[in-house]
Rosetta silent file (secondary structure, phi, psi, omega in degrees, C-alpha in Angstrom):
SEQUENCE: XXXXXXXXXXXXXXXXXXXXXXXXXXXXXXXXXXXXXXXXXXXXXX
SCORE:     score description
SCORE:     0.000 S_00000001
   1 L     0.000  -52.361  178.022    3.910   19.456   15.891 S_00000001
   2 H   -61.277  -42.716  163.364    6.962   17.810   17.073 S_00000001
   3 H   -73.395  -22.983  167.527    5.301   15.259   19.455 S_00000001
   4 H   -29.336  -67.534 -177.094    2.835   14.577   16.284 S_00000001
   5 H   -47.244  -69.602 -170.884    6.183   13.632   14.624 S_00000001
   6 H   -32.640  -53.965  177.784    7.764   11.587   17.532 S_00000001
   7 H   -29.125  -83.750  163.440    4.234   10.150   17.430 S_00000001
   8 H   -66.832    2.832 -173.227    4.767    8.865   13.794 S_00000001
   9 H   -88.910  -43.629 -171.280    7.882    8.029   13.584 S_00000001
  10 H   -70.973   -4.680  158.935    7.262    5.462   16.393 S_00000001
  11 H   -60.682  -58.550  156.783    4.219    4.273   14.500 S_00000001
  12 H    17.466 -101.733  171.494    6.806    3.911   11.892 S_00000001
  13 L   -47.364  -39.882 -154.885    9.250    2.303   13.342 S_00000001
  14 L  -113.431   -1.879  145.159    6.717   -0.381   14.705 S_00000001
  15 L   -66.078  130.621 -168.440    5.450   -1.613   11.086 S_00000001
  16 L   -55.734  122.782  159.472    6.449   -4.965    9.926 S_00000001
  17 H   -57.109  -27.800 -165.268    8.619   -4.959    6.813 S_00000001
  18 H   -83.052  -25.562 -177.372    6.668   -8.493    5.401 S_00000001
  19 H   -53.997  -73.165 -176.060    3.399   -6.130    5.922 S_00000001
  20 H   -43.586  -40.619 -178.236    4.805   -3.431    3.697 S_00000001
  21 H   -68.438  -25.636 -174.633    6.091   -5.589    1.584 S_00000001
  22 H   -93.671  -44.614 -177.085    3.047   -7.504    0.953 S_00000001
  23 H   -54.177  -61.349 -156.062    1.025   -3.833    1.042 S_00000001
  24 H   -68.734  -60.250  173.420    3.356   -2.595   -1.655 S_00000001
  25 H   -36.988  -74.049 -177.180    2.976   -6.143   -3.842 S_00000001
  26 H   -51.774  -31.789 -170.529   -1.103   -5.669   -3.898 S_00000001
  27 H   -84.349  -51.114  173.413   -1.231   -2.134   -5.069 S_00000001
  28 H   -45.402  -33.651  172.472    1.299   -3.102   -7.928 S_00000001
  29 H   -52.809  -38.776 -108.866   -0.818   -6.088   -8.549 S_00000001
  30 H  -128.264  -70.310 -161.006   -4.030   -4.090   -8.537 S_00000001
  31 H   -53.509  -26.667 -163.481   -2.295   -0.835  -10.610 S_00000001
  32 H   -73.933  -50.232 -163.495   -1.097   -3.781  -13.674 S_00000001
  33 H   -27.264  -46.813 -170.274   -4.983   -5.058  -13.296 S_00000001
  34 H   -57.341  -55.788  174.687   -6.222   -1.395  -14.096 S_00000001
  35 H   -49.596  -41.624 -173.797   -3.792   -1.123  -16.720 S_00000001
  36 H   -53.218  -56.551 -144.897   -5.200   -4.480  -18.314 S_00000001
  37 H   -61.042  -18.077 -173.571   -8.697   -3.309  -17.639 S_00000001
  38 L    69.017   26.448  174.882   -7.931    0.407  -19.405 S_00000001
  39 L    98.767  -39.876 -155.035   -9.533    2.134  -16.245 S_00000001
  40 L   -67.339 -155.574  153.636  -12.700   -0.105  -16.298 S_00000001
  41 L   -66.651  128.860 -173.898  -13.589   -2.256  -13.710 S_00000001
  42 L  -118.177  -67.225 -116.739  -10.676   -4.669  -12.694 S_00000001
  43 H   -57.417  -26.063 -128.050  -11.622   -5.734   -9.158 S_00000001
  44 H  -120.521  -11.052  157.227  -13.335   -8.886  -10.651 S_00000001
  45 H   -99.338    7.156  133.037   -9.839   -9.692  -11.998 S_00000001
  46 L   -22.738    0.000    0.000   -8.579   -9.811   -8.941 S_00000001
């Protein structure tokens, strides 16, 4: 278990902040689309 952890943390450690940051921006875009859409299909407002 503990090298698992060591494992991820240095996976971690070695992701780009503009990734996450960009990662984190699309799922909020994507959750307000859902919201418009009321659960339907959104992707096509995308």
């Amino acid at each position: 278990v503990d090298d698992l952890k060591a494992a991820l943390e240095v996976a971690w450690a070695s992701i780009d902040d503009g990734y996450l940051r960009r990662t984190v921006n699309s799922v909020k875009k994507r959750l307000r689309a859902c919201v418009k859409a009321r659960g339907s299909n959104f992707e096509i407002l995308l």
